[in-house]
TIVEXVO-919909 format. One record per residue (C-alpha): residue number from 0; residue in three letters; x, y, z. Coordinates in nm, 3 decimals, m for minus. Example, Ala and Ser with C-alpha at 12.3 -4.5 7.8 and 13.67 -1.06 7.14 Angstrom:
2
   num   residu      east     north        up
     0      ALA     1.230    m0.450     0.780
     1      SER     1.367    m0.106     0.714
This chain:
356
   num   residu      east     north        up
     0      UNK    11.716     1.211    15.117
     1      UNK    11.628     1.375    14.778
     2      UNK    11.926     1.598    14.639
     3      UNK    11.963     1.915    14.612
     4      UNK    12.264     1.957    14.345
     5      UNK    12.157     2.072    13.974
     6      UNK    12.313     1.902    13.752
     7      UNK    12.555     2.045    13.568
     8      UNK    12.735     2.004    13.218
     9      UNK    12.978     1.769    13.402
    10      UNK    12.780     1.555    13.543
    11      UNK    12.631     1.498    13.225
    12      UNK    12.898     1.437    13.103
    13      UNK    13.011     1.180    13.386
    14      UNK    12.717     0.962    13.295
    15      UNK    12.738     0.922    12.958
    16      UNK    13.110     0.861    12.947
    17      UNK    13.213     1.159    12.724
    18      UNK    13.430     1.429    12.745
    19      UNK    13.301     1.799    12.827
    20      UNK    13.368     1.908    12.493
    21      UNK    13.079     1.638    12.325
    22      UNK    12.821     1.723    12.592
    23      UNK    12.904     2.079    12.452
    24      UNK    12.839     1.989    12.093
    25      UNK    12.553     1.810    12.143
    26      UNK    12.369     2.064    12.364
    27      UNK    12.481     2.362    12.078
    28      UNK    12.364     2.168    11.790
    29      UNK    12.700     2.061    11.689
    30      UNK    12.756     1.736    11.511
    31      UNK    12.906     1.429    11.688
    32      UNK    12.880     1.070    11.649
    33      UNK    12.532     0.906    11.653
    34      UNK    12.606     0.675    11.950
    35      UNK    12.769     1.006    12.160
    36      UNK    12.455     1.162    12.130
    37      UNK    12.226     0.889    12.222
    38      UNK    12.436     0.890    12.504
    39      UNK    12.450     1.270    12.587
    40      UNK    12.059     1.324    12.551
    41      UNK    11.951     0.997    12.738
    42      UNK    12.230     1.102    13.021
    43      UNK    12.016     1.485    13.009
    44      UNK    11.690     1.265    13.044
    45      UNK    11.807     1.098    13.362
    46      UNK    11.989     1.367    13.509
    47      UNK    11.698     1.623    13.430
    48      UNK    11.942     1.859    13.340
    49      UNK    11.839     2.240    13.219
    50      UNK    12.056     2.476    13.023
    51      UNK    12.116     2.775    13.176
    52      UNK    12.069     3.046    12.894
    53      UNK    12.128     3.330    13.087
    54      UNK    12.488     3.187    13.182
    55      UNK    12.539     3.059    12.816
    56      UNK    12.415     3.400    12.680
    57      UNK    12.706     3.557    12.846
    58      UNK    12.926     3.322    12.760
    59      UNK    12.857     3.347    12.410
    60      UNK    12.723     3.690    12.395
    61      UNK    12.374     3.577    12.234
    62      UNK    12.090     3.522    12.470
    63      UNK    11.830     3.476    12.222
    64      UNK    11.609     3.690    12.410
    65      UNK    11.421     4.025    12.273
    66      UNK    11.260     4.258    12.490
    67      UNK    10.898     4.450    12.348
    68      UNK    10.837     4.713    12.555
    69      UNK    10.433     4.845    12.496
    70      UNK    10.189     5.072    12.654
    71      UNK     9.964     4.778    12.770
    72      UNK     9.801     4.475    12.638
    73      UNK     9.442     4.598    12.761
    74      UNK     9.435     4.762    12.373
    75      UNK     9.324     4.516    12.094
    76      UNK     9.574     4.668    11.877
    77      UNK     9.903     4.618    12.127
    78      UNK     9.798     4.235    12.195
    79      UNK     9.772     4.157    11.847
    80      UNK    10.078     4.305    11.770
    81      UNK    10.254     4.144    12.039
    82      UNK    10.099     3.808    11.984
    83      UNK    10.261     3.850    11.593
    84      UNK    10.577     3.961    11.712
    85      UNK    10.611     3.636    11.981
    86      UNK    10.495     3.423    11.711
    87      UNK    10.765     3.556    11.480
    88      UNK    11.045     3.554    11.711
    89      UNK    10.974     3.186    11.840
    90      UNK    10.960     3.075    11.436
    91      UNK    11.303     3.252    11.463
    92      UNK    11.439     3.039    11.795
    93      UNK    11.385     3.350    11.982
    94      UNK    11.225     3.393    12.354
    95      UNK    10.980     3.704    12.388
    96      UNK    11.050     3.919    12.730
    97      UNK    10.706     4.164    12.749
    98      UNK    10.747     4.455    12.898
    99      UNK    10.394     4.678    12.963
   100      UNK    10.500     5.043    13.028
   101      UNK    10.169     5.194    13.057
   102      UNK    10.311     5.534    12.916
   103      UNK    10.509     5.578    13.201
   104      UNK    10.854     5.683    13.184
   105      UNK    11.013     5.545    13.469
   106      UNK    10.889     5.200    13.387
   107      UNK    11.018     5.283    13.018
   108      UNK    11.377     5.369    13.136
   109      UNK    11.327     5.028    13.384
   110      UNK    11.268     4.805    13.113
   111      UNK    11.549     4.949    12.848
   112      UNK    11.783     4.874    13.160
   113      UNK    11.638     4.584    13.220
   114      UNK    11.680     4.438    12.877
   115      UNK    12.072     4.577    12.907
   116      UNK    12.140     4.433    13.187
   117      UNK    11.994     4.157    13.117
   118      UNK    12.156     4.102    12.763
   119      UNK    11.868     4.127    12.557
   120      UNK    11.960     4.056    12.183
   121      UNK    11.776     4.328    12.103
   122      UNK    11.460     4.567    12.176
   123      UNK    11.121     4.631    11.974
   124      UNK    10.933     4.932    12.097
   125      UNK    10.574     5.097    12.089
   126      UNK    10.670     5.407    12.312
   127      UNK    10.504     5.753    12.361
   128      UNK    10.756     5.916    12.638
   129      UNK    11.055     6.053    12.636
   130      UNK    11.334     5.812    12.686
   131      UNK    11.609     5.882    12.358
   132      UNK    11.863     5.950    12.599
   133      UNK    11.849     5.594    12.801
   134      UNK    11.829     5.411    12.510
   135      UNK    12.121     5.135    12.522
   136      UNK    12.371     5.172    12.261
   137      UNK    12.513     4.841    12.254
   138      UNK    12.179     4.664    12.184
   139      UNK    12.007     4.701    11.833
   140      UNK    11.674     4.834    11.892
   141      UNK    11.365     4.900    11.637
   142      UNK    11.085     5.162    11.710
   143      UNK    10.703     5.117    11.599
   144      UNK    10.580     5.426    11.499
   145      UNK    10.802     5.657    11.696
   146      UNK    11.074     5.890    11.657
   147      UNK    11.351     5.892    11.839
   148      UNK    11.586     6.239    11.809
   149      UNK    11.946     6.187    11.793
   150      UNK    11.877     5.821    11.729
   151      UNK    11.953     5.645    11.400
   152      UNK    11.660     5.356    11.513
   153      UNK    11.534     5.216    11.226
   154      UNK    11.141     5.324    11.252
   155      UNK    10.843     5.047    11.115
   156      UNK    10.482     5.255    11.033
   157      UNK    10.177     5.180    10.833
   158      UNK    10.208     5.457    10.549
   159      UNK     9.991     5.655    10.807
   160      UNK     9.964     5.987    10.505
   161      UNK     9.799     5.789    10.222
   162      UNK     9.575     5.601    10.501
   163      UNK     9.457     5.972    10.627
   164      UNK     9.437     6.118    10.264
   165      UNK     9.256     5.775    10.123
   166      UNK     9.039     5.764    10.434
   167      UNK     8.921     6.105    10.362
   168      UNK     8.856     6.032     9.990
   169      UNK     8.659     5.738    10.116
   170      UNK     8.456     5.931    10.308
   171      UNK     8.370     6.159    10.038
   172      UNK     8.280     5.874     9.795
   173      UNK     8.048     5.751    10.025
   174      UNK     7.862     6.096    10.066
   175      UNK     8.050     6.287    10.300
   176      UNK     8.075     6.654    10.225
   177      UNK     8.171     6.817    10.551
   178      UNK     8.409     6.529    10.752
   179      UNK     8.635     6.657    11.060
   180      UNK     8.901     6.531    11.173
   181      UNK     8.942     6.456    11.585
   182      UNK     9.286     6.335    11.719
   183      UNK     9.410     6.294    12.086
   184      UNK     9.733     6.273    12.149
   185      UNK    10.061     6.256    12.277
   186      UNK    10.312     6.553    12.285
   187      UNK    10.567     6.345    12.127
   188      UNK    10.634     6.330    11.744
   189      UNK    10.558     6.008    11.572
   190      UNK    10.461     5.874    11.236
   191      UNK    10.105     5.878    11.323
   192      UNK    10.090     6.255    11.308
   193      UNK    10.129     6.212    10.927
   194      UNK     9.705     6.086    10.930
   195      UNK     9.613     6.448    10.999
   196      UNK     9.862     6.563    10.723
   197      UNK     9.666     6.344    10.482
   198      UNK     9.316     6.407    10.615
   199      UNK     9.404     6.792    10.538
   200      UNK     9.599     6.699    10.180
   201      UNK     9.296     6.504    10.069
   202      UNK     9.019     6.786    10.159
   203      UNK     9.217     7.037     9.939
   204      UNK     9.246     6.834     9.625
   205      UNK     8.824     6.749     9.681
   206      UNK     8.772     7.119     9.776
   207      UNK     8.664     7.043    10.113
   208      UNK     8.675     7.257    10.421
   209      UNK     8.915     7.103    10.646
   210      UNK     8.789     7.100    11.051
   211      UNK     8.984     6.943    11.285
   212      UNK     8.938     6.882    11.677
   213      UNK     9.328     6.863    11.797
   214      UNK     9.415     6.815    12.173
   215      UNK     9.760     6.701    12.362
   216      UNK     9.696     6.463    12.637
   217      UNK     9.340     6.588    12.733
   218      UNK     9.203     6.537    13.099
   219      UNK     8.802     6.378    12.916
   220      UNK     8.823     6.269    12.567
   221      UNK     8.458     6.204    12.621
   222      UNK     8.368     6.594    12.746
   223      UNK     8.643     6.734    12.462
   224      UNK     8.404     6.548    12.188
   225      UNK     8.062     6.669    12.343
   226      UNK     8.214     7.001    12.353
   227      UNK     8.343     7.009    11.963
   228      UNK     8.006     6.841    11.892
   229      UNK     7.795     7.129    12.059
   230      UNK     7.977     7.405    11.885
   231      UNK     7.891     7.236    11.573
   232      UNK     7.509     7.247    11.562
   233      UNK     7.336     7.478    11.363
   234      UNK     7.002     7.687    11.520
   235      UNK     6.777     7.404    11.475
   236      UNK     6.980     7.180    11.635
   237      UNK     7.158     6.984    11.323
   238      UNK     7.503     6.903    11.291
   239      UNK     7.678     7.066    11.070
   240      UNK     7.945     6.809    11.023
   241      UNK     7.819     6.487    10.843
   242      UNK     8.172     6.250    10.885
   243      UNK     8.394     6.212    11.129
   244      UNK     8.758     6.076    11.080
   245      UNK     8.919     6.011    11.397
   246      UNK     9.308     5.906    11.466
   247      UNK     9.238     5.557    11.620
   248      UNK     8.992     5.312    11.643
   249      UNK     8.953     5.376    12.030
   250      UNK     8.866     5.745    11.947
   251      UNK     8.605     5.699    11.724
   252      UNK     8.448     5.443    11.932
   253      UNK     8.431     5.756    12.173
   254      UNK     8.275     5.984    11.894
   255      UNK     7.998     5.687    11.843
   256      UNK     7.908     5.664    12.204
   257      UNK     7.857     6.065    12.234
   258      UNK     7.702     6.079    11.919
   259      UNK     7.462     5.831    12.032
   260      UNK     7.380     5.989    12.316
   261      UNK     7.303     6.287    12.194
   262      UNK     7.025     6.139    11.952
   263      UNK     7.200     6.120    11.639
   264      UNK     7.198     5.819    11.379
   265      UNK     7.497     5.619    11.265
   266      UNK     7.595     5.638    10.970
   267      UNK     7.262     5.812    10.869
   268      UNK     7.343     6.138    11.037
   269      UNK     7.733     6.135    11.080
   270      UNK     7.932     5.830    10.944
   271      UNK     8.298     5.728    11.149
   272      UNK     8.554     5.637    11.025
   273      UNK     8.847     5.503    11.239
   274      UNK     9.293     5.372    11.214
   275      UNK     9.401     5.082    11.352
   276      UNK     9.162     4.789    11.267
   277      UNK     9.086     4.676    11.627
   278      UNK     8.834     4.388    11.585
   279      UNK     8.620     4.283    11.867
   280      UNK     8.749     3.951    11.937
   281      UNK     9.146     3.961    11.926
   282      UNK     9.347     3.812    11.693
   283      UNK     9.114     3.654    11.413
   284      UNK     8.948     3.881    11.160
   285      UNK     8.608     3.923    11.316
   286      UNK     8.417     4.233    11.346
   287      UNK     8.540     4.574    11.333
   288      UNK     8.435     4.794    11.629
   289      UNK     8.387     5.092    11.379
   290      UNK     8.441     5.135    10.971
   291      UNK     8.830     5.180    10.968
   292      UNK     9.142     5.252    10.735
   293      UNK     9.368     4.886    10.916
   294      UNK     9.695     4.858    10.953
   295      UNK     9.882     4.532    10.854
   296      UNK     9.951     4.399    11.203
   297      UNK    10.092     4.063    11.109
   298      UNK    10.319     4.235    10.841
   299      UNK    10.378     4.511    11.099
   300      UNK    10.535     4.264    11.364
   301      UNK    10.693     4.048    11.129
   302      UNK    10.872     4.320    11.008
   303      UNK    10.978     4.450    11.309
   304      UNK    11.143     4.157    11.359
   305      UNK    11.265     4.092    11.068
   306      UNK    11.487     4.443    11.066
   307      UNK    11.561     4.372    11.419
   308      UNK    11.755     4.068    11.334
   309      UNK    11.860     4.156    11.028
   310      UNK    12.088     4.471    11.249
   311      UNK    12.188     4.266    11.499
   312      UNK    12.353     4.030    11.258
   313      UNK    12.548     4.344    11.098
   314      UNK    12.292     4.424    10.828
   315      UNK    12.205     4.758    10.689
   316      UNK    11.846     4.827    10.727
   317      UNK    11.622     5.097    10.627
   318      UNK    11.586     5.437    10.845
   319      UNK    11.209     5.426    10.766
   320      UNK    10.970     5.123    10.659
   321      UNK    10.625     5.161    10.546
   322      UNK    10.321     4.913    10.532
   323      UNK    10.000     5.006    10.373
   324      UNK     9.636     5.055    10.512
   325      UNK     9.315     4.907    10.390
   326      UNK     8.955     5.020    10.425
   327      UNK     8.726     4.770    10.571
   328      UNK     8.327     4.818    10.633
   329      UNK     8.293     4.801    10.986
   330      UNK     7.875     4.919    11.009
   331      UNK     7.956     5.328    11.101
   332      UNK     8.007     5.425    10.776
   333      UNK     7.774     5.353    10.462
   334      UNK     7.810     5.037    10.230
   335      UNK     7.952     5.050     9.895
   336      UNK     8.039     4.831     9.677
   337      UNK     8.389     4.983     9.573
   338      UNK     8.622     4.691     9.639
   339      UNK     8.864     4.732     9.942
   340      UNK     9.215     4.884     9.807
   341      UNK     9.543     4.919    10.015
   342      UNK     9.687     5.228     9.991
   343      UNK    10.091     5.279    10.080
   344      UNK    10.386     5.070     9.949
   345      UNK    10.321     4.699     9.939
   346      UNK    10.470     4.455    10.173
   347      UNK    10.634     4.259     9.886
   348      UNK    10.787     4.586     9.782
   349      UNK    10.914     4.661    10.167
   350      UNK    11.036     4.288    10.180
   351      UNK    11.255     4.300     9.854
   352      UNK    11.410     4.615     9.950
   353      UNK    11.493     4.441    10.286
   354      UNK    11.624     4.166    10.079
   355      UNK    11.392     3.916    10.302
């Protein structure tokens, strides 16, 4: 009859003929005589012994886990970023633990605990509820995008101001003289709210008048943008906006759809303009799903991860990092031939400050 019993660090050490203390060292990486070691990893081999990282995480108070906690993967723009930050992490010797909230805050609160409890080394997060006060304070935790009140968690955005304000300005160079502004959201603050701020900024300095389509949490994007559409028609039946500049990729894409429904040509009539940089086929650099102002997403992750393990070890880390955006042609806007520009601080800048 087959066995049952999983090997443990003693019986490894029983077959090789070492003490405890060298099956120790060789399993942690420590160095010990070249014939001990043959010894210890061919005695593993036969035993098929595992090491328990849980059990050694407590033991040594370093799981070399981190939790990501995001709204879903079912957005191009969260699976990229979480492929990035499992890619960075594993060049690290770190094991990803996903976590998909869907914007729900009992799941949230679940997963924080869950990462406690489970002694997660630490906790990235792309979160939209409200969940400051059950955030762990004995784990080091870095925020995407959001604010957390009464929190000193170090926050990692694209420089979401200058991508509204350039956005705008690009909009204008390429013919706009009447673009509005449409963002859905969520009631909570975050960095992202700054894309209005430029969008508004940018129309003063060009002397433009500054329309904007604003809604928390709204029950139909899709019959909010026919709506703000219809009240913008003149008597003959013309827009009278000719750009729109929406929050997110995923919003303008909306815009398009009921724009193109309602007869009207893109970009002849209206051009789009879009933030994020979701592309149509994941993770490589293929086609846009509308003209947008990107975010950095590799940078994004990696530095995320970078801050994250840079507090754990004891570090002092920024309260605030910022990435820049870059305008990329994405066929709902009109071509130019003004070479793409990224506007924000650099990521060479951000790393030296880091001191990475």
């Amino acid at each position: 009859m087959k066995s049952t019993h999983t090997p443990t660090m003693k019986d490894v050490a029983a077959r090789a003929g070492v003490s405890l203390g060298t099956v120790s060292k060789v399993i942690n990486h420590i160095p010990v005589g070249e014939k001990n070691r043959e010894k210890v990893n061919l005695a593993i081999k036969e035993l098929g012994y595992k090491v328990n990282t849980y059990a050694r995480g407590l033991k040594t108070q370093e799981t070399k886990m981190i939790a990501l906690i995001v709204p879903d993967t079912t957005n191009p723009f969260y699976a990229r970023f979480t492929q990035y930050v499992e890619k960075k992490l594993y060049e690290k010797g770190y094991k990803l633990i996903l976590c998909c909230a869907n914007g729900i805050p009992e799941k949230e609160i679940g997963y924080l605990n869950l990462a406690s409890q489970n002694k997660a080394d630490g906790i990235i997060a792309l979160t939209y509820t409200d969940v400051s006060s059950f955030i762990p304070a004995q784990i080091p935790i870095v925020s995407f995008d959001r604010y957390f009140e009464n929190h000193p968690v170090p926050l990692v955005a694209s420089d979401n101001f200058q991508g509204g304000f350039q956005g705008t300005k690009k909009l204008w160079e390429l013919g706009c003289r009447r673009p509005v502004f449409i963002r859905f959201r969520s009631k909570f603050s975050s960095e992202t709210d700054k894309r209005l701020e430029g969008y508004v900024a940018a129309c003063k300095e060009l002397n433009l008048p500054s329309d904007c389509l604003d809604l928390t949490d709204p029950p139909d994007i899709d019959a909010s943008l026919k709506a703000y559409l219809e009240d913008h028609k003149d008597s003959r039946g013309k827009l009278t906006l000719d750009g729109i500049f929406a929050n997110t990729d995923h919003q303008a894409y909306h815009a398009m759809k009921i724009l193109n429904q309602m007869g009207y040509r893109i970009p002849e009539d209206v051009q789009i303009l879009g933030f994020d940089g979701i592309r149509k086929y994941g993770i490589d650099d293929s086609a846009l799903y509308v003209s947008s102002m990107c975010q950095p997403v590799e940078d994004l992750a990696y530095l995320c991860v970078e801050i994250l393990l840079k507090k754990k070890e004891g570090g002092v880390v920024p309260s605030l990092s910022l990435l820049p955006v870059t305008y990329e042609y994405g066929g709902t806007t009109r071509q130019s031939n003004t070479p793409m520009q990224a506007y924000g601080a650099s990521n060479e800048q951000q790393c030296k400050h880091l001191g990475i």
